[in-house]
C-alpha positions as CSV (number, residue, x, y, z in Angstrom):
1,X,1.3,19.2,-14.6
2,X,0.3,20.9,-11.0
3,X,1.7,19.7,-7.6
4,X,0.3,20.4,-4.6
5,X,2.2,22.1,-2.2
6,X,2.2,19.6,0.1
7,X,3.9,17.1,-2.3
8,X,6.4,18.9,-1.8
9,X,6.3,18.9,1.8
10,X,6.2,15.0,1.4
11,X,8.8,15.3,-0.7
12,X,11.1,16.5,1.5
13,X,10.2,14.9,4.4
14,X,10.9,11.4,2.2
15,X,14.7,12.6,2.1
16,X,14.3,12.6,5.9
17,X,13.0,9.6,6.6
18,X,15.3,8.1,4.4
19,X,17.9,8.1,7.2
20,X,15.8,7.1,9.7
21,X,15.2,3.9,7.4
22,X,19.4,3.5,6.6
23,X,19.1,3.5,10.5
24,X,16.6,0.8,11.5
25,X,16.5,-1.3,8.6
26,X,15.4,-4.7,9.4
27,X,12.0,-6.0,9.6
28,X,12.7,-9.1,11.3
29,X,14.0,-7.0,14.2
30,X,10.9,-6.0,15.2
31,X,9.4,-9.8,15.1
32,X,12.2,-10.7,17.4
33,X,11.7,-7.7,20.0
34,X,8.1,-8.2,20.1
35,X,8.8,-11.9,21.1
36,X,11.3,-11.1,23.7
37,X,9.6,-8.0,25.5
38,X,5.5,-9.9,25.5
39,X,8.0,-13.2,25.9
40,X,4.9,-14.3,28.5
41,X,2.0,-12.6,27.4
42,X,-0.9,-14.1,25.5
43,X,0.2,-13.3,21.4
44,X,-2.4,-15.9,19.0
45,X,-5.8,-17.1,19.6
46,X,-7.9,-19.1,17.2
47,X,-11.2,-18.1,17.9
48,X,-12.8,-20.4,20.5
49,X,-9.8,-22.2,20.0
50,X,-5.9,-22.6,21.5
51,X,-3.9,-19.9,23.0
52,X,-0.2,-19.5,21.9
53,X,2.0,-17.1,24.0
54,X,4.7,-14.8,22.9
55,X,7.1,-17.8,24.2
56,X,4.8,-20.7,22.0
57,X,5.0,-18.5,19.1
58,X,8.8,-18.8,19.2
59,X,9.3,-22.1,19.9
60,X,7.2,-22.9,17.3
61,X,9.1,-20.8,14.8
62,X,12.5,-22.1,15.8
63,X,10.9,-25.6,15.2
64,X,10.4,-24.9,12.3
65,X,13.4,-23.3,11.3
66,X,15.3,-26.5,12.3
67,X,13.1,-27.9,10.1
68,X,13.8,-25.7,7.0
69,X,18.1,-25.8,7.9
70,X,18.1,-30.2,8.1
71,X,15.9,-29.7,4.9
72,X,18.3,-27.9,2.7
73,X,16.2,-24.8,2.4
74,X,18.4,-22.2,2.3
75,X,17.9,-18.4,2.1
76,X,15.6,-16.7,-0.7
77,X,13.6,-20.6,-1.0
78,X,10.1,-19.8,-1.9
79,X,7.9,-21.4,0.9
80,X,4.0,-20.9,0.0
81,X,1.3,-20.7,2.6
82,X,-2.7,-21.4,2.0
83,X,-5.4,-21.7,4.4
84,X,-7.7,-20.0,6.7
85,X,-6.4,-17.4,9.0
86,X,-4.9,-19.6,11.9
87,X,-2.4,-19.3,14.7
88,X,-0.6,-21.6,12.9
89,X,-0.9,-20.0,9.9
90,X,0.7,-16.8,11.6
91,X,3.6,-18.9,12.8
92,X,4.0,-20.3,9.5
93,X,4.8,-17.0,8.0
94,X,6.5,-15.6,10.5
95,X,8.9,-18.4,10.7
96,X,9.5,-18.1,6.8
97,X,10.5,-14.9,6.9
98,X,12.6,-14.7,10.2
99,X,14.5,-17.9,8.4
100,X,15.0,-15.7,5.4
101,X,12.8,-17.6,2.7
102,X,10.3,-16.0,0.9
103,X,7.0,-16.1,1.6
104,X,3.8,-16.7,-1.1
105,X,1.0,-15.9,1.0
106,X,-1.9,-17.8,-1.1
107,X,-5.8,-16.8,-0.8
108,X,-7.8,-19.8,0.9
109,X,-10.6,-19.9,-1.1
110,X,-8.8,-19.8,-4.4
111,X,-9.6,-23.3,-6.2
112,X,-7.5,-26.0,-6.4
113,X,-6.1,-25.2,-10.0
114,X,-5.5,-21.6,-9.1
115,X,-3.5,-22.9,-6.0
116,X,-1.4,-24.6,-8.4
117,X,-0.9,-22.5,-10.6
118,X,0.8,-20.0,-7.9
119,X,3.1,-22.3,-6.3
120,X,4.0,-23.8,-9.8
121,X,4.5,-20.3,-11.2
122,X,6.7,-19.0,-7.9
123,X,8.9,-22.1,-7.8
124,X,8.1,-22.8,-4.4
125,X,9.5,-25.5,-2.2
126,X,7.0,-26.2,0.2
127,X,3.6,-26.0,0.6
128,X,2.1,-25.5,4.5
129,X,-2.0,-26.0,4.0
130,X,-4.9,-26.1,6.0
131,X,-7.7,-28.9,6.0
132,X,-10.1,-26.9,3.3
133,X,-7.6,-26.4,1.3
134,X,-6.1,-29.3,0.8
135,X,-9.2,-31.2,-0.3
136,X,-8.7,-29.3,-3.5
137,X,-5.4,-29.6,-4.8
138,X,-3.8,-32.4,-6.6
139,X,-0.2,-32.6,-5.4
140,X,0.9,-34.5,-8.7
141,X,0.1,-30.9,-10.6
142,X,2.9,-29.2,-8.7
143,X,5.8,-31.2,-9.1
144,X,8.6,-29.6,-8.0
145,X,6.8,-29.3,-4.7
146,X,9.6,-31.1,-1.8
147,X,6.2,-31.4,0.6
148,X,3.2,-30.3,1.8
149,X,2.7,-29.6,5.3
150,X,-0.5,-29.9,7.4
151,X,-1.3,-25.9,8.9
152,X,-3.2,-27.8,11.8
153,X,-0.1,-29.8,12.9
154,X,2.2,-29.7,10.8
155,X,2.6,-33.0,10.1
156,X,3.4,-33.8,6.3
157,X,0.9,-34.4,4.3
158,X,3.4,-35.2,1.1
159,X,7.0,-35.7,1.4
160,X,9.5,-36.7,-1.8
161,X,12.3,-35.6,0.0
162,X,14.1,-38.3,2.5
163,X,15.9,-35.3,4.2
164,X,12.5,-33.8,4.8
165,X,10.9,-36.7,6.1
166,X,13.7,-37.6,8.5
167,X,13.8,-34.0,9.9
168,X,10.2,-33.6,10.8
169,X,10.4,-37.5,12.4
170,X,12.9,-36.1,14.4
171,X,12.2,-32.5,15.1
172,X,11.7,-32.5,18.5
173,X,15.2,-34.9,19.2
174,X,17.4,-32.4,17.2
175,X,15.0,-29.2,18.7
176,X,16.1,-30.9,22.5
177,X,19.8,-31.4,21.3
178,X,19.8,-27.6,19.9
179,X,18.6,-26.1,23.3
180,X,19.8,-29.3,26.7
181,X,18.9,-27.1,28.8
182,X,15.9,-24.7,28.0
183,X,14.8,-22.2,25.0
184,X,14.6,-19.2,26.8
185,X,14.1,-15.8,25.1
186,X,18.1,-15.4,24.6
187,X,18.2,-17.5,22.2
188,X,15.6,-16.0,19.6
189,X,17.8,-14.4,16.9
190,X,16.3,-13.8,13.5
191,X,17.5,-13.2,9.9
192,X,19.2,-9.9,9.3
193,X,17.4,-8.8,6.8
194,X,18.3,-6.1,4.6
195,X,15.9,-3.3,3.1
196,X,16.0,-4.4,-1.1
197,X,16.0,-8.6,0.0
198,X,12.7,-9.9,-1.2
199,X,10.5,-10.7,1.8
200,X,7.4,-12.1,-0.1
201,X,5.2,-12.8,-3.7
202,X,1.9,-11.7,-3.3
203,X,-0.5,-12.8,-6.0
204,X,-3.3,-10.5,-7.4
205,X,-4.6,-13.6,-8.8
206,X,-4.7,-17.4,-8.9
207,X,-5.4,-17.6,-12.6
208,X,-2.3,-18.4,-15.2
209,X,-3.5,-16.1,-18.0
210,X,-3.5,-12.7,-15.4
211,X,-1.3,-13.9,-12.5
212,X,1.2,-10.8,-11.3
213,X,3.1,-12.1,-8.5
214,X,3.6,-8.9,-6.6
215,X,7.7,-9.0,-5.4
216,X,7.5,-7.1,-1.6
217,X,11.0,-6.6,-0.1
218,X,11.3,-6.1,3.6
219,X,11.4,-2.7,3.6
220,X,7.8,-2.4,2.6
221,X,7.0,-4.4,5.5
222,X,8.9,-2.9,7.6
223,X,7.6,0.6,6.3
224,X,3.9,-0.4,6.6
225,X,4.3,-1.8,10.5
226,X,6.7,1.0,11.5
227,X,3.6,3.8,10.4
228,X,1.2,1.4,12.0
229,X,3.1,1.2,15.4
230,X,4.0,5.0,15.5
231,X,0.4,6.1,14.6
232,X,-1.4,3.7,16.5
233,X,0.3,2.5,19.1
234,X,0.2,5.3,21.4
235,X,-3.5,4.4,21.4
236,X,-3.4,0.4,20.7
237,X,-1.0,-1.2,23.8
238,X,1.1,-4.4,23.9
239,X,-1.6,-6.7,25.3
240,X,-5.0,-5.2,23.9
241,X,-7.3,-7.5,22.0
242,X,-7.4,-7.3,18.4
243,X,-9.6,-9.1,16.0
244,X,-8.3,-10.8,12.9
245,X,-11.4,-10.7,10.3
246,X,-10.0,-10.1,7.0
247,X,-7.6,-12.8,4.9
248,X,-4.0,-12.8,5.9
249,X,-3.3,-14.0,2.6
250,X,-4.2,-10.5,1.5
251,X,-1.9,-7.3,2.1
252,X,-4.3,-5.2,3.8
253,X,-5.3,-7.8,6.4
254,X,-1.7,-9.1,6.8
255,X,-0.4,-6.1,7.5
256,X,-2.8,-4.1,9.4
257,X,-4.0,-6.3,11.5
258,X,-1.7,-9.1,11.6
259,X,1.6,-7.6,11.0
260,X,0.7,-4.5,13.5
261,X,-0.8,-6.5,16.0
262,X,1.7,-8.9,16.6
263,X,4.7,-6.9,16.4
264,X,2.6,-4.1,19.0
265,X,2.7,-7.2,21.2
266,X,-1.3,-7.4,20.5
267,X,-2.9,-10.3,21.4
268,X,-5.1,-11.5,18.2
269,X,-7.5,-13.3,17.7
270,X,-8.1,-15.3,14.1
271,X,-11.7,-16.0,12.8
272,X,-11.2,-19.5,11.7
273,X,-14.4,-20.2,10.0
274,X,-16.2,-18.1,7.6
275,X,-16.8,-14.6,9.0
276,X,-20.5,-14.2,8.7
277,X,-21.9,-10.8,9.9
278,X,-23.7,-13.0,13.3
279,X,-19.9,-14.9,14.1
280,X,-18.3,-11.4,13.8
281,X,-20.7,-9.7,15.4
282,X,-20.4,-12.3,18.6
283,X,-16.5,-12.0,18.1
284,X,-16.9,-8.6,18.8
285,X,-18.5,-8.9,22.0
286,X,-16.5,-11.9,23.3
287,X,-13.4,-10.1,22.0
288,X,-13.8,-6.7,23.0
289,X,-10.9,-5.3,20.1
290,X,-9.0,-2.2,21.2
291,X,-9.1,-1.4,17.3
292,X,-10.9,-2.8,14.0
293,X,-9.4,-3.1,10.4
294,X,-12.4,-3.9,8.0
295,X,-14.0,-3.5,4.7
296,X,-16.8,-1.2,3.7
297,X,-19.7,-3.9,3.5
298,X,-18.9,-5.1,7.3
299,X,-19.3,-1.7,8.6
300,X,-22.5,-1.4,6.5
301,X,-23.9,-4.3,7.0
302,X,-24.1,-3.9,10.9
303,X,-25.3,-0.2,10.7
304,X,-27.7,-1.5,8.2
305,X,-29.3,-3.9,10.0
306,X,-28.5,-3.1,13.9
307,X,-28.5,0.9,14.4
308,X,-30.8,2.2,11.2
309,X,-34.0,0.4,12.0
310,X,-33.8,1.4,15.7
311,X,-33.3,5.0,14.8
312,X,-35.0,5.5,11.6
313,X,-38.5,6.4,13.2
314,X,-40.4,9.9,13.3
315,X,-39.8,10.0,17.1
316,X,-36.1,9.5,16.9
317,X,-36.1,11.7,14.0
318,X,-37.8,14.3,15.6
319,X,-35.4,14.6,18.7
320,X,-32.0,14.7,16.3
321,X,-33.9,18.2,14.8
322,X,-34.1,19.4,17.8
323,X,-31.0,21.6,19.5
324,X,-31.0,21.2,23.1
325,X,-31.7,17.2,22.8
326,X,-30.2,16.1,19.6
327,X,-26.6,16.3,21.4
328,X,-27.5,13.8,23.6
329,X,-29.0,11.8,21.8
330,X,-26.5,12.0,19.4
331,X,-24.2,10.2,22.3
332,X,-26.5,7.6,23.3
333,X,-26.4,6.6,19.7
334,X,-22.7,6.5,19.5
335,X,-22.2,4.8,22.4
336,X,-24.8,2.1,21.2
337,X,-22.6,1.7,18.0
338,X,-20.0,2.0,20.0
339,X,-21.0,-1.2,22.3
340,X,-21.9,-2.7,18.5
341,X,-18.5,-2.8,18.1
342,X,-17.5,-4.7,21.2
343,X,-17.6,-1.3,23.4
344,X,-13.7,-0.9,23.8
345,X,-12.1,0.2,20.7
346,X,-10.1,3.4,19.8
347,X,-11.4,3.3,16.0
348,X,-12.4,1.7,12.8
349,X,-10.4,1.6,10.3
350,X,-12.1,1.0,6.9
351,X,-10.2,0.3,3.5
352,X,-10.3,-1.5,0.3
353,X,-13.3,0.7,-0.8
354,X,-14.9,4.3,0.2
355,X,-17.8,3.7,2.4
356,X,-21.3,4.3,1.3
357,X,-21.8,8.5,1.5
358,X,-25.1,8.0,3.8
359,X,-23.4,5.5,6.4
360,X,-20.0,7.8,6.1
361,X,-22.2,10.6,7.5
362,X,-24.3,9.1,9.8
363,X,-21.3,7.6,11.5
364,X,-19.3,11.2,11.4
365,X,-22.5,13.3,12.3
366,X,-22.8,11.1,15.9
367,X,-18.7,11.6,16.3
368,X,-18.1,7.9,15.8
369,X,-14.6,7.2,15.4
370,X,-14.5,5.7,11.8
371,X,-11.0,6.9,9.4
372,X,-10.8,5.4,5.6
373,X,-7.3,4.5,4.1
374,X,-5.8,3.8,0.8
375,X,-3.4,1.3,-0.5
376,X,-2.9,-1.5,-2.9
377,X,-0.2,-5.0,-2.5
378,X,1.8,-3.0,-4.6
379,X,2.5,-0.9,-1.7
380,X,2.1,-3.5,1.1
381,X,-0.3,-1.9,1.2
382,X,-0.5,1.7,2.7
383,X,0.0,5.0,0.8
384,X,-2.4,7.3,3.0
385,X,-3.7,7.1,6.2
386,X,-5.1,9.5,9.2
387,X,-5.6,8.7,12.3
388,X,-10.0,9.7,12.9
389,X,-9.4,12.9,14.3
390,X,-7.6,14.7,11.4
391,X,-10.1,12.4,9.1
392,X,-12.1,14.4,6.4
393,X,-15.4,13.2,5.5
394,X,-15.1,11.3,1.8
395,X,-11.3,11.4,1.8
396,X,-8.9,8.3,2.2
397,X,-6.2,10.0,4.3
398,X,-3.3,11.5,3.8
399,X,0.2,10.2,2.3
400,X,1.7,7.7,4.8
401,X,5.7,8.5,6.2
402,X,8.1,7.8,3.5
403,X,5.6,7.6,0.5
404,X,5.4,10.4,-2.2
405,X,1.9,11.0,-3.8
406,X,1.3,12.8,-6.9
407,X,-2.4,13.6,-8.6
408,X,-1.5,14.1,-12.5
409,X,-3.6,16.9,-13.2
410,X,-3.4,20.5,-14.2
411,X,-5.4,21.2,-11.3
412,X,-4.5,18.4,-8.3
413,X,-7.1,19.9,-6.0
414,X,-10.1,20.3,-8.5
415,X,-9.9,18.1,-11.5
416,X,-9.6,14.4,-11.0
417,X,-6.0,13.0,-12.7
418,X,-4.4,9.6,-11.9
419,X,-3.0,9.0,-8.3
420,X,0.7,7.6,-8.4
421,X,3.0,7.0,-5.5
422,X,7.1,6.0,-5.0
423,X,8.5,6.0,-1.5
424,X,9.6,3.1,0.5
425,X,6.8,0.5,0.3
426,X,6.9,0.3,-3.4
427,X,7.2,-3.4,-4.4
428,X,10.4,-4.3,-6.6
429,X,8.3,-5.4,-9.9
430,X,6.0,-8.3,-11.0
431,X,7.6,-11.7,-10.6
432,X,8.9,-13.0,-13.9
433,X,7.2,-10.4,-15.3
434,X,9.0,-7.7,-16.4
435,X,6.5,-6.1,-19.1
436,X,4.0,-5.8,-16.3
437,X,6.3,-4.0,-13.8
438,X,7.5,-1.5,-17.0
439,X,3.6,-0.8,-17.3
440,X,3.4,-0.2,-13.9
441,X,6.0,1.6,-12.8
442,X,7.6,4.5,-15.1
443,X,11.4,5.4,-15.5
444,X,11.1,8.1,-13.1
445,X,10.5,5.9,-10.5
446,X,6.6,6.6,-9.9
447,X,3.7,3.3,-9.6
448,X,1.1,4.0,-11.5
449,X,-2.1,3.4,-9.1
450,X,-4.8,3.3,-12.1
451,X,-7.4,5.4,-9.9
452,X,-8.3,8.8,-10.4
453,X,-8.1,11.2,-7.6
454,X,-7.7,14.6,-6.1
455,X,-5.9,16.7,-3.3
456,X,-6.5,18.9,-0.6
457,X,-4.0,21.3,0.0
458,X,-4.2,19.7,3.1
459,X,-2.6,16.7,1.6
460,X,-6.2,14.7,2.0
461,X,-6.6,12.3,-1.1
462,X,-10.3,12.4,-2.7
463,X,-10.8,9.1,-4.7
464,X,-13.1,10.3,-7.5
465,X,-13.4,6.6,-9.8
466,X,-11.2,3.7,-10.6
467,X,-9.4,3.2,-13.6
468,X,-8.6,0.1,-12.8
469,X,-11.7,-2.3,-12.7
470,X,-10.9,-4.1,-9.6
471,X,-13.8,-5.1,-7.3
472,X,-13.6,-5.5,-3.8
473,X,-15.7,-8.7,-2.0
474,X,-17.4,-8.9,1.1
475,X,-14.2,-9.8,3.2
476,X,-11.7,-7.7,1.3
477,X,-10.6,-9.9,-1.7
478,X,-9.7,-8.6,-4.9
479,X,-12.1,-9.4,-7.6
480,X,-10.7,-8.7,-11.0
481,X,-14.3,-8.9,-13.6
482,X,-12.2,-9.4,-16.7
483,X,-10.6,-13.0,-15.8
484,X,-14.6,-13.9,-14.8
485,X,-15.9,-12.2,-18.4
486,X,-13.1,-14.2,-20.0
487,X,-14.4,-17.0,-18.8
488,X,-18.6,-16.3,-19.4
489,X,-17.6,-15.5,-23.1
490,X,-16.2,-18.7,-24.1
491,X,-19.4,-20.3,-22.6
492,X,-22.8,-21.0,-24.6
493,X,-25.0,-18.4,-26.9
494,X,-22.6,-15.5,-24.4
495,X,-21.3,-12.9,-27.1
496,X,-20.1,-10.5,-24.9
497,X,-20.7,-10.0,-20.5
498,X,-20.3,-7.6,-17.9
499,X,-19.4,-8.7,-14.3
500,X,-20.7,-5.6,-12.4
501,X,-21.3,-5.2,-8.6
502,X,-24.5,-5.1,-6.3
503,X,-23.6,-4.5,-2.5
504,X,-22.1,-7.8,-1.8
505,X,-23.2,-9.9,-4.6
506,X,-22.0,-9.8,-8.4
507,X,-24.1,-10.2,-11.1
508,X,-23.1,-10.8,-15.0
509,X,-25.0,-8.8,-17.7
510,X,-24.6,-11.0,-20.9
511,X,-25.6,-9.9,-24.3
512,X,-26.0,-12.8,-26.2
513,X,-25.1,-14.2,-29.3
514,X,-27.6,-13.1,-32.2
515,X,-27.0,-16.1,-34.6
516,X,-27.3,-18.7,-31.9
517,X,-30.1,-17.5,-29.8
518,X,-33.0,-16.9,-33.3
519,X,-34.5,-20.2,-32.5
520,X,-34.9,-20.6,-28.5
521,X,-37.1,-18.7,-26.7
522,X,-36.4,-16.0,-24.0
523,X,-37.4,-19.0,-21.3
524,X,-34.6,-21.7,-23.2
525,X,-32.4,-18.8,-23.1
526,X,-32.4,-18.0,-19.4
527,X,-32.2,-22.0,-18.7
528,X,-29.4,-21.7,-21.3
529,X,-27.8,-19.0,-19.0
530,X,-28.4,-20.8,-15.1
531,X,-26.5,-23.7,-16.4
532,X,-23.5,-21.4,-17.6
533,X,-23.6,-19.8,-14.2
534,X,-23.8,-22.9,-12.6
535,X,-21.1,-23.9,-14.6
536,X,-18.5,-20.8,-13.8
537,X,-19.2,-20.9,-10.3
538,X,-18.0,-24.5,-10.3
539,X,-14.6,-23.2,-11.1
540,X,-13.9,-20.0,-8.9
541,X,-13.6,-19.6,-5.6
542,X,-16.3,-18.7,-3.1
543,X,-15.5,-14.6,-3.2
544,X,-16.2,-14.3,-7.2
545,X,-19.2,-16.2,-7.8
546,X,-22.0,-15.0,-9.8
547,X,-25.3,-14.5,-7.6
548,X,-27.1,-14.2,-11.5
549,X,-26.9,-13.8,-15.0
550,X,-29.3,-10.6,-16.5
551,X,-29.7,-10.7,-20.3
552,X,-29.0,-7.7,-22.1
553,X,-30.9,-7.4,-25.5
554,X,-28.8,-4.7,-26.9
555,X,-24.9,-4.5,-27.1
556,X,-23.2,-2.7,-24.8
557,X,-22.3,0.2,-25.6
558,X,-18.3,0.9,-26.4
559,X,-15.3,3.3,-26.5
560,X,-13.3,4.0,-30.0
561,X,-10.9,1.2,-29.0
562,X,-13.8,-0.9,-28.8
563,X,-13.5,-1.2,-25.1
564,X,-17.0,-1.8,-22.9
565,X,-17.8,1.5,-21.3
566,X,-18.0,-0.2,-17.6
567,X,-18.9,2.8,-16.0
568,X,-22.8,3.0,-17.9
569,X,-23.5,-0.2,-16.5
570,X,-22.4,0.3,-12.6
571,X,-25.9,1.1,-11.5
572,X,-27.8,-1.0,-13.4
């Protein structure tokens, strides 16, 4: 195996780093400094909602903490989150982890059962919901639950804990008694934390059969938001606007938007409702963000329908072949993409997914400034990044500070091998899951990614397929096809299915059972298959659902092992 020179160069400059880190340590440090320096500055917004300064934010958080300490939650307590990005939501986390509990950020839109399942399997404490989300859970399936807590208000939903009841009855008494005089910002002081101490569980997935709670210790926080801040904060200021669109629940939205914005002393703004392309495409305007963290199919769906058409004529295309005016017409097309975007931002930032080749292009060709990363949770989530202007054209970035990246291939720059990473914001394992983590990570220390890459000597990472068969929805949510196919195949005249992915919509190709299907016709059989789709969509959450089920007459084809070959069926 061949490693790129500048491995090597990241290499080394991982043992340097690694003092920096002994040296500034704690994440919770950089909550409690952002607090005290924007102490009066605007911090969370919910989106044509209330306003919460730097000063509500911590007031709110020590509130909360009184209510955690006169509850008997103690250090390392799980404390389980799930709801809609929210101010309140924000606080919740942040007061979790500046307490020194650990936090199990749960995906909204997960049903009811797969809520359950999470906070059953992580062993948490308390539950703090929002007002979808608690329409679908049953609190008697989660027993060793102490309450559930309203996001909106937190009032308590469910309390079996006479401690707990008593304390949030009397919050604000014991909050007055605590501080006579005032709360001022001299009195905010966090949780040391320290760089192995689990910070939070991040689930991959709500389901109980492929549930891999993903074990983040602060350090990996800390390692993501101290990049962010160097890299972007000379560019993004303490008091700019930023835009929250994609799920906090979820690593890449929690901390790239959330994480960095807050503890940049940004002033954010949460999508509360669904985030359709015409409410974020007002937000924008109203908003005005200084910087945008998105997925793929947002940035497509806006060029698709807002730029193309106005520029995809013969007279427009006429004037770009032309040398003296295509330059400026270039820039009036930028700047109209720009103003797209709200007209005041220093750059996109796309991840999740590569972006389609022809709006890549068009977006580089008129000097837009777009830049693609790559991460997973397991690395909370960054392991490259660059900044737009050292971005190359179909490339993710290079490897972030303090993360090692290796392409296992003879040939790292030329022939595609598997990209794996160590460094500081490698998670600690799988929660209570121990086979998992083995698979995952090898003796020497190295997470094994699953996708297949290649790397400029430049230290640019190519992705060049997926191993892995995760799919990525609309607002950035994993989608994992094989707990869906589980599901399809246990249902009626299904043999064996496909979940494959069309823009923003997936689709199941089902090959159906032979014996069953000789005596209904092709119509009976396409009835037969609605009410199976009908039927799975019942039970998973809004992001997975099937758009439609295609019936495939002949098996699909297969590997040795017996194993669908996935990648024939991708553009079907």
């Amino acid at each position: 195996m061949v490693v790129c020179k500048k491995c090597i160069t990241f290499a080394q400059n991982f043992k340097i780093c690694a003092v920096f880190m002994e040296e500034f340590s704690s994440f919770n440090a950089l909550i409690e400094k952002a607090i005290v320096k924007n102490w009066d500055q605007d911090a969370l917004t919910d989106y044509q909602g209330i306003t919460l300064q730097f000063h509500d934010v911590a007031r709110k958080i020590e509130k909360i903490h009184i209510l955690f300490e006169n509850s008997g939650i103690v250090k390392g307590d799980k404390i389980a989150i799930c709801g809609r990005n929210s101010a309140h939501w924000a606080v919740a986390f942040l007061a979790t982890l500046t307490y020194g509990a650990v936090a199990v950020p749960i995906l909204h839109e997960f049903n009811g059962e797969q809520i359950q399942n999470i906070v059953n399997h992580s062993g948490a404490r308390l539950l703090f919901i929002g007002d979808f989300a608690v329409k679908t859970i049953d609190s008697e399936a989660m027993p060793a639950l102490e309450a559930i807590i309203n996001l909106p208000d937190f009032s308590l939903y469910i309390s079996r804990s006479e401690k707990i009841t008593y304390a949030r009855e009397h919050l604000n008494m014991m909050f007055g008694s605590k501080f006579p005089k005032a709360f001022r910002a001299e009195n905010v002081h966090y949780h040391k934390d320290t760089s192995e101490e689990l910070a939070l569980i991040n689930y991959t997935s709500g389901t109980t059969g492929f549930s891999k709670g993903v074990m983040l210790p602060y350090r990996a926080l800390w390692g993501n938001v101290e990049f962010i801040i160097r890299v972007l904060g000379r560019n993004v200021k303490a008091g700019d606007n930023m835009l929250s669109i994609l799920p906090m629940a979820h690593m890449y939205g929690m901390a790239v938007e959330f994480l960095f914005g807050f503890c940049n002393g940004c002033h954010l703004f949460f999508l509360t409702r669904l985030p359709s392309p015409a409410i974020i495409a007002e937000a924008f305007a109203t908003v005005k963000p200084a910087c945008i963290i998105t997925v793929p199919l947002i940035i497509e769906k806006i060029i698709r329908k807002k730029v193309f058409p106005k520029i995809q004529n013969n007279r427009m295309r006429l004037l770009l072949t032309m040398p003296v005016v295509s330059k400026k017409v270039k820039h009036r097309i930028c700047k109209e993409v720009y103003n797209a975007f709200g007209g005041n931002l220093y750059e996109v930032i796309v991840g999740g997914a590569p972006l389609s080749k022809e709006v890549e292009e068009f977006l580089l060709s008129i000097g837009f400034p777009i830049t693609v990363g790559y991460g997973t949770t397991e690395c909370a989530p960054l392991i490259s990044f660059s900044d737009y202007h050292d971005f190359i054209g179909g490339s993710c970035g290079q490897p972030v500070d303090r993360m090692e990246v290796k392409i296992l291939s003879p040939d790292p720059q030329n022939i595609p091998g598997e990209i794996v990473t160590k460094g500081t914001n490698l998670m600690l394992g799988y929660y209570l899951n121990e086979e998992a983590t083995n698979e995952a990570i090898d003796k020497d220390g190295w997470y094994h990614t699953g996708d297949l890459g290649t790397m400029a000597e430049s230290g640019h990472i190519f992705i060049r397929g997926r191993s892995k068969n995760m799919l990525l929805g609309a607002n950035g949510q994993n989608v994992y096809p094989e707990e869906i196919e589980d599901m399809l195949n246990a249902m009626a005249m299904v043999s064996e299915s496909l979940i494959i992915q069309r823009a923003d919509k997936l689709v199941a190709l089902v090959h159906p059972d032979k014996d069953e299907v000789v005596s209904f016709t092709r119509e009976e059989l396409e009835d037969i298959m609605e009410q199976n789709r009908q039927e799975l969509n019942s039970i998973l959450p809004a992001y997975s659902r099937i758009s439609a089920i295609e019936l495939q007459d002949e098996e699909f084809a297969k590997t040795p092992k017996k194993s669908i070959k996935r990648y024939l069926y991708k553009n079907n």
